[in-house]
MARPAPA-856475 format. One record per residue (C-alpha): x, y, z. Coordinates in pm, whole numbers, padded with zeros to 5 digits, always signed. Layout:
! residues N
XYZ;...
This chain:
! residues 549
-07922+09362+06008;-07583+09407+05980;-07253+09146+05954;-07188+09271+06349;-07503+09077+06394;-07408+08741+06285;-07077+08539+06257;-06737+08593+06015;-06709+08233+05933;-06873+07954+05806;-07147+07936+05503;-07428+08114+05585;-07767+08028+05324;-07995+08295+05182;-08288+08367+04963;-08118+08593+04753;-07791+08708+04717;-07697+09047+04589;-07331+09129+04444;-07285+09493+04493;-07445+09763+04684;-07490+10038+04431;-07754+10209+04230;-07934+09896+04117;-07821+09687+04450;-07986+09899+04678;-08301+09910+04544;-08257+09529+04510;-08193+09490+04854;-08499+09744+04979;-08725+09570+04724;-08701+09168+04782;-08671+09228+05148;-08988+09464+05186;-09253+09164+05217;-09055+08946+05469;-09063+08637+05327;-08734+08592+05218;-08380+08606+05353;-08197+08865+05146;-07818+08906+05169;-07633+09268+05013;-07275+09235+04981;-07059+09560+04939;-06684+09579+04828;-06670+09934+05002;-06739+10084+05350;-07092+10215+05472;-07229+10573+05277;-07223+10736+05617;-06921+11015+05567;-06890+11390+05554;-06746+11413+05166;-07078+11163+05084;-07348+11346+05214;-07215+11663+05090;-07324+11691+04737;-07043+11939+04592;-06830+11632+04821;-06763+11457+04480;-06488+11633+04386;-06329+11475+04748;-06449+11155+04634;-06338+11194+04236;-06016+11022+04339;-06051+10879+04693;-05926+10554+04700;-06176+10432+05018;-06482+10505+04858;-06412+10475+04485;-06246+10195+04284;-06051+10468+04052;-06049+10221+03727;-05793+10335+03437;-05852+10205+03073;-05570+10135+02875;-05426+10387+02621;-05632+10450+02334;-05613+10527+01980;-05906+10751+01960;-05778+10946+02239;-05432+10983+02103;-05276+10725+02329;-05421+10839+02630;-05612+10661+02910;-05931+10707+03014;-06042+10777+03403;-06306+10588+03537;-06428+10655+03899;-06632+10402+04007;-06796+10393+04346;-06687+10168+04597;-06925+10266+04882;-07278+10180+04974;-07491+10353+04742;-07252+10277+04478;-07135+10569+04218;-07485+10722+04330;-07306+10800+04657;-06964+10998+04446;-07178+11115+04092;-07188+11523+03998;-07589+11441+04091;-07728+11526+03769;-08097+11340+03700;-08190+11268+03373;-08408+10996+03218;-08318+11040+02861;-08545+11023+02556;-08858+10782+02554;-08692+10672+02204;-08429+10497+02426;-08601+10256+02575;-08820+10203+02265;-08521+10114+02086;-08426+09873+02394;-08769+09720+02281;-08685+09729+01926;-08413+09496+01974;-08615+09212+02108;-08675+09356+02514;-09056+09389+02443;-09122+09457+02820;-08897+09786+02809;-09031+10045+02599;-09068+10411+02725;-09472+10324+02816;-09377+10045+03051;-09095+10174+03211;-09189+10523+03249;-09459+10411+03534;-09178+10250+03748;-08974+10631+03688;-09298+10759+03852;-09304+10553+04131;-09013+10564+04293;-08926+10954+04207;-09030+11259+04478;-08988+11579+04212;-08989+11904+04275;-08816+12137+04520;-09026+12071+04865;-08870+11962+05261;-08907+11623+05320;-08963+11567+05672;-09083+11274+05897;-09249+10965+05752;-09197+11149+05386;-08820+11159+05410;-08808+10754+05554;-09043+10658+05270;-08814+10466+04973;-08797+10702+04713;-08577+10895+04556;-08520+11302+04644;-08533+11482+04244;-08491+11812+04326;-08524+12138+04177;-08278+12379+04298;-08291+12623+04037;-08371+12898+04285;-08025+12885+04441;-07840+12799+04087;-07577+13080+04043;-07705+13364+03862;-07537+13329+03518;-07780+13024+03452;-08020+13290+03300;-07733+13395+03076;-07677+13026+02978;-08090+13003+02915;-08030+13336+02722;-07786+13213+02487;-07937+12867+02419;-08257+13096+02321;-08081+13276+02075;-07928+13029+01899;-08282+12866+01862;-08254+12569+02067;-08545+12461+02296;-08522+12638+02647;-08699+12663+02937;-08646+12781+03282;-08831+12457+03428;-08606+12222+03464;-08592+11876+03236;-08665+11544+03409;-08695+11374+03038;-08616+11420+02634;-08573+11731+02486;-08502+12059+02610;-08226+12288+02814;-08264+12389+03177;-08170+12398+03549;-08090+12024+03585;-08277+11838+03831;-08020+11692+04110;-08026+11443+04353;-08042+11598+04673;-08295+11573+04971;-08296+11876+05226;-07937+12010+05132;-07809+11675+05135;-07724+11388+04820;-08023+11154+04825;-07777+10860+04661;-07986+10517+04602;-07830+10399+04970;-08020+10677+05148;-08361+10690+04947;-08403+10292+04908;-08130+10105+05148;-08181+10335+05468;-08515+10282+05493;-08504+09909+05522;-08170+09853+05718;-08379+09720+06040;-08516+09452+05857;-08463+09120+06000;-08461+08936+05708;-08196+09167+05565;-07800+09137+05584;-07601+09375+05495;-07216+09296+05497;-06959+09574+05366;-06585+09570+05298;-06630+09207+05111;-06422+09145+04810;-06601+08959+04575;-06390+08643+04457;-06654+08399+04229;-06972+08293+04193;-06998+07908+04310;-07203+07759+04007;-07310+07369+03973;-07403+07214+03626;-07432+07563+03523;-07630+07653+03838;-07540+07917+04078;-07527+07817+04422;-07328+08051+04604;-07082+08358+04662;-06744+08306+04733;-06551+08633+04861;-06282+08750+05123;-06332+09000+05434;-06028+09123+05676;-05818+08814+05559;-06097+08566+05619;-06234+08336+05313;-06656+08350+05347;-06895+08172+05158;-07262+08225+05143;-07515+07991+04951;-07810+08131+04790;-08163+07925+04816;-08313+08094+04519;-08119+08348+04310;-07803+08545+04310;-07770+08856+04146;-07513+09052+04026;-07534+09406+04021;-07123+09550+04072;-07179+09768+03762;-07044+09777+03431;-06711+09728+03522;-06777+09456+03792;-07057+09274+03686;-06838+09094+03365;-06557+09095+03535;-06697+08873+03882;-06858+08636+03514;-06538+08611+03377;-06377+08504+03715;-06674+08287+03774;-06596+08080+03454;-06861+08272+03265;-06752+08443+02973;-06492+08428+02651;-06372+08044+02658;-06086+08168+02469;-06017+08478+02754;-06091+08213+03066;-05852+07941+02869;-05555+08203+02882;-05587+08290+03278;-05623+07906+03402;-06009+07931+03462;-06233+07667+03389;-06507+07763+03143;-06815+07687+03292;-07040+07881+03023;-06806+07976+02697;-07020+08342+02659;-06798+08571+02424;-07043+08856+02498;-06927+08878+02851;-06737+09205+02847;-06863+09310+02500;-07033+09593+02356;-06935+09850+02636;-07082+10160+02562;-06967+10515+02737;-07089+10922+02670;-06761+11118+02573;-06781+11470+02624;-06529+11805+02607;-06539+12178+02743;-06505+12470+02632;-06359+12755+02891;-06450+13079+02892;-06350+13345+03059;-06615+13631+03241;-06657+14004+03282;-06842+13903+03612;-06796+13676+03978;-06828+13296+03903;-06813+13018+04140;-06411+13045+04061;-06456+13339+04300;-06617+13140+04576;-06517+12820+04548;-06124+12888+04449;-06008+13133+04743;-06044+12932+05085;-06177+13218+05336;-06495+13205+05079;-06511+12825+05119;-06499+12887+05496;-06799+13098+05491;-06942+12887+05259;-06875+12593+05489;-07039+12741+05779;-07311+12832+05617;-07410+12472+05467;-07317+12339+05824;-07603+12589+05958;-07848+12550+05682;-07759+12313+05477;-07759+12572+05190;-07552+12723+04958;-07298+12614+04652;-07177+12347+04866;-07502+12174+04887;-07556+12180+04518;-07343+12011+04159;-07188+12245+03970;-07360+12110+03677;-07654+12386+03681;-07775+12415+03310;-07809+12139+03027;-08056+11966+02846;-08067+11777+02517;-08104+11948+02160;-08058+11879+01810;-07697+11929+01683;-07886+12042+01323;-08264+12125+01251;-08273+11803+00983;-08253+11528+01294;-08531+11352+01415;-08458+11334+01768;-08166+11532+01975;-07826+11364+01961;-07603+11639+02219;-07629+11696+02576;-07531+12015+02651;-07365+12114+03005;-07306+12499+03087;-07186+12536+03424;-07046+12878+03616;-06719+12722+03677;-06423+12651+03491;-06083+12476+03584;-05825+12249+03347;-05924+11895+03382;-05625+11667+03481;-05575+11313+03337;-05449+11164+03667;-05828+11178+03819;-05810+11471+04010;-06139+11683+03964;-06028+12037+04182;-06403+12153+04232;-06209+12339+04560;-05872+12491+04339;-06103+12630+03988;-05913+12816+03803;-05752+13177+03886;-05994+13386+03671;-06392+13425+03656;-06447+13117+03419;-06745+12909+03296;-06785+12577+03121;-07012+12516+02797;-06940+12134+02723;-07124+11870+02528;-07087+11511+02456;-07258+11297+02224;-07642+11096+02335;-07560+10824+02128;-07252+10729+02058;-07147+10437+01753;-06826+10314+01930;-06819+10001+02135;-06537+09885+02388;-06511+09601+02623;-06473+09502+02937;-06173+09163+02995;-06004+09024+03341;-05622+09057+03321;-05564+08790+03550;-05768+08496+03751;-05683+08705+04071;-06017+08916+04193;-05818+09215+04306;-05619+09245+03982;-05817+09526+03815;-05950+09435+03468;-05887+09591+03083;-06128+09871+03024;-06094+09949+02659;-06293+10265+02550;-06259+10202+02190;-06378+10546+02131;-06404+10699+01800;-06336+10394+01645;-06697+10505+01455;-06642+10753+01213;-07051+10846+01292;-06853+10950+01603;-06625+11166+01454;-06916+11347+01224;-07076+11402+01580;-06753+11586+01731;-06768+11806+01442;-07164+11906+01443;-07163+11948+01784;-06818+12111+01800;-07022+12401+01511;-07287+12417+01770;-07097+12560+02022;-06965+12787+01759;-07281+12923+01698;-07377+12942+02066;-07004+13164+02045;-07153+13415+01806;-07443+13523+02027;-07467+13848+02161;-07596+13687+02545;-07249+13497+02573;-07029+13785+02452;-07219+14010+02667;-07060+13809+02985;-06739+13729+02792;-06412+13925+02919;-06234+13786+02631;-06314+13522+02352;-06367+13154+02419;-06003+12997+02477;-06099+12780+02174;-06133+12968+01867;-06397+12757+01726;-06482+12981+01397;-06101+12953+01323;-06049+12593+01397;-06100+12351+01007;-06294+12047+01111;-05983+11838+01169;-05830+12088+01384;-06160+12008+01614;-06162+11664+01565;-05768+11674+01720;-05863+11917+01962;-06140+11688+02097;-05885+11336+02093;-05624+11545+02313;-05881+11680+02557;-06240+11489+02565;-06295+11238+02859;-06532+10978+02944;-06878+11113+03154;-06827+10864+03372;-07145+10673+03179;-07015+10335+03134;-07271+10024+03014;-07363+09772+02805;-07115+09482+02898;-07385+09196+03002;-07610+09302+02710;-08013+09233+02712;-08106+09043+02435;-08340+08740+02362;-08046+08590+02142;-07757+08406+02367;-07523+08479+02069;-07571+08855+02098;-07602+08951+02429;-07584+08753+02807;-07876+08838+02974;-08301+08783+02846;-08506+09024+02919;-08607+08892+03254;-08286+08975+03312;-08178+08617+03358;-07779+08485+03184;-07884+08289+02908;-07811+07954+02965;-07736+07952+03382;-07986+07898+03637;-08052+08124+03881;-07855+08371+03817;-07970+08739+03675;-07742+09093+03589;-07964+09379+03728;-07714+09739+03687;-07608+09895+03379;-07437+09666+03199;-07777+09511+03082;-07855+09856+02846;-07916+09693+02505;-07780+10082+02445;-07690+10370+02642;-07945+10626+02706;-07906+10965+02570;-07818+11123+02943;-07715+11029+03276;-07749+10684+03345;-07796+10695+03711;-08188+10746+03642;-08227+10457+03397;-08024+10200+03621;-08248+10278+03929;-08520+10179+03714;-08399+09927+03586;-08333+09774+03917;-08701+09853+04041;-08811+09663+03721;-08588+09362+03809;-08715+09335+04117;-09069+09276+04027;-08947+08999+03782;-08730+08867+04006;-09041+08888+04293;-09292+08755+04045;-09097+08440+03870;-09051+08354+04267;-09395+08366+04368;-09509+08024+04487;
């Protein structure tokens, strides 16, 4: 049901409320909704998923920077990064930054969650979440047609076939230099190959259209877009209800159970903070009366930060197709007639995760070799259409685990003000020792005979000639957030470390749960899209369970 369905004004009373209609708040709002006993309200800042540049999956370089459908965060300068600031796209959209991501699926390493365990989450090793991956993925490289393609899952697809042909190259030289290779592509811990994407029939399968689509006709679901979020109405430390703003008109809707917040790692602390839920000290300074003082609100933010290296080829890349615009015409027509073709794929083709150095007990780099190459600009823009003039590729890397931690604060008690994102990167000197390992790694992969063999002239970054601080400074001028932001609502059974238990529930408020990525006790080793689906298909069963009866 959507908002055309029922009234602008007044307060409306649901079951459950859900903040944000993302990765995690999709699945939310498929899952509490399925058995149709309870009233179940989504609530999206951004417009519906339903556009061209969405469905297309090479349409996030449209969407990198597009103010509609993403919310375009900046963090403020930072050290590590020379002074810079750090771009964070963020979608604003249904489907969340599922619906504008480069589409790579990765779970990470099964050490990841045991660690999440290890720090007090009991219920989240690798063994019990790695039955909720199962469930809600379709893998492989099949159609899905009729009831198949309504079902709520999620499309994980191998496209490998139509990956451009220097991925056996990449392969090749991840072979010689000894690392773990395989032309099967890697759904989970170590190992280079194809990466698996997010796409179902030549279209992106975001979390909207696997888990939201499907239950949209639902009576007992509303589903209202365009809402700015302004506070959560709490009581005694009770949440009650959402307080937010559409088209100039104040709303309010009270929740009979729960509300939860799932608006990301960005959003989710900063709706707590402007709910009175957070630093005492931080809520004192804008005016806002504390109603939980919670100096982990914000806290601990952890990101993936990751460089390329260019490279210039003796052979056609996807510079050649995608960079001259009568190839992007034919291109064009020939996704709109078969839904095929480099438009309908990332151009993140090859990666994995390895061991910067034999000695390590686990891999600690995701690698990324893609057949494109162009000069990443600081003001957002990603140019997937304008690569660069010559036959380039990318070999990049960033690190699985990184030591630094950032935060997350409100600059103001206004909603719409956005909030301080400090990166805090390589404030860890673990971090730094990781630039440098990795940094020799791609040295090595350099000196092989299967990247030279494609190479029309050396890498534009001399890496055997380069002293360890001349990659270090090479790495602070040019490096840049994955776009794998978490961590900033914390899980942990200890109020003083973290804000959420692992039932996902804020310590010390009733009713009210976190269920996106802020709630990784630490980021996992890859992409984080896969890990906060499941973490919202966990939440859901809690959530489903504690409300039983």
């Amino acid at each position: 049901m959507s908002l055309g369905q029922r009234r602008d004004s007044g307060m409306q009373k649901f079951d459950f409320i859900i903040i944000g209609g993302g990765s995690a708040g999709c699945v939310l709002a498929d899952k509490l909704s399925a058995c149709g006993t309870y009233s179940v309200l989504l609530l999206e800042a951004g417009p519906s998923d339903k556009r061209f540049w969405i469905k297309v999956p090479i349409g996030y370089g449209n969407s990198f920077h597009n103010p509609k459908v993403n919310w375009r965060f900046n963090g403020v300068p930072d050290d590590g990064l020379g002074g810079r600031s750090s771009y964070a796209p963020r979608g604003k959209v249904l489907g969340g930054s599922s619906s504008i991501n480069a589409l790579v699926y990765h779970r990470g390493q099964a050490g990841d969650y045991d660690d999440w365990a290890a720090a007090g989450n009991s219920d989240w090793d690798y063994a019990a979440v790695k039955p909720i991956f199962d469930s809600y993925e379709i893998v492989g490289n099949r159609k899905e047609t009729g009831n198949k393609a309504r079902e709520p899952k999620l499309s994980v697809t191998d496209a490998s076939a139509s990956y451009h042909r220097l991925s056996k190259d990449f392969l090749d030289i991840c072979q010689e230099t000894q690392l773990p290779s395989d032309a099967s592509p890697p759904i989970e811990g170590a190992g280079v190959g194809p990466y698996y994407i997010t796409t179902r029939n030549g279209l992106r399968c975001s979390s909207a259209t696997a888990f939201l689509d499907p239950a949209r006709k639902r009576r007992n679901l509303t589903i209202i877009t365009d809402i700015h979020i302004r506070r959560i109405i709490t009581d005694n430390r009770r949440a009650i209800g959402v307080e937010g703003v559409r088209r100039g008109q104040n709303m309010r809707f009270d929740a009979g159970r729960e509300i939860i917040l799932s608006a990301g790692a960005v959003g989710s602390p900063q709706i707590l903070q402007l709910s009175g839920i957070g630093s005492g000290k931080l809520l004192k300074k804008h005016d806002i009366d504390v109603v939980l003082d919670q100096p982990n609100v914000g806290q601990h933010m952890q990101d993936h930060l990751g460089v390329n290296y260019i490279f210039k080829a003796n052979q056609p890349t996807l510079n050649d197709v995608l960079g001259k615009w009568h190839a992007r015409l034919a291109l064009g027509m020939k996704y709109v007639l078969r839904q095929s073709g480099p438009l309908a794929l990332s151009v993140n083709q090859v990666g994995g995760l390895v061991k910067s150095a034999p000695n390590l007990t686990r891999p600690d780099t995701q690698l990324y070799m893609n057949p494109m190459s162009y000069t990443v600009q600081y003001n957002g823009k990603r140019p997937l259409t304008k690569p660069d003039n010559f036959p380039g590729f990318i070999i990049g890397f960033n690190s699985c685990r990184p030591k630094s931690r950032g935060s997350v604060e409100i600059n103001s008690a206004d909603s719409r003000d956005q909030p301080k994102i400090w990166g805090n990167y390589l404030s860890h000197n673990d971090d730094l020792d990781d630039v440098v390992r990795m940094a020799r790694l791609i040295e090595k992969m350099q000196s092989t005979k299967a990247l030279s063999g494609i190479l029309s002239e050396p890498g534009l970054t001399p890496l055997g000639e380069m002293s360890d601080d001349e990659i270090i400074d090479d790495f602070r001028a040019r490096s840049g957030t994955v776009f794998h932001l978490c961590g900033t609502c914390r899980m942990t059974p200890d109020a003083s470390q973290g804000v959420v238990d692992q039932r996902l529930r804020v310590h010390n408020m009733d009713r009210l749960r976190v269920c996106d990525a802020s709630i990784f006790p630490n980021v996992t080793s890859a992409n984080t899209n896969a890990p906060t689906i499941m973490v919202a298909h966990k939440g859901a069963q809690m959530i489903l369970a504690d409300n039983r009866g």
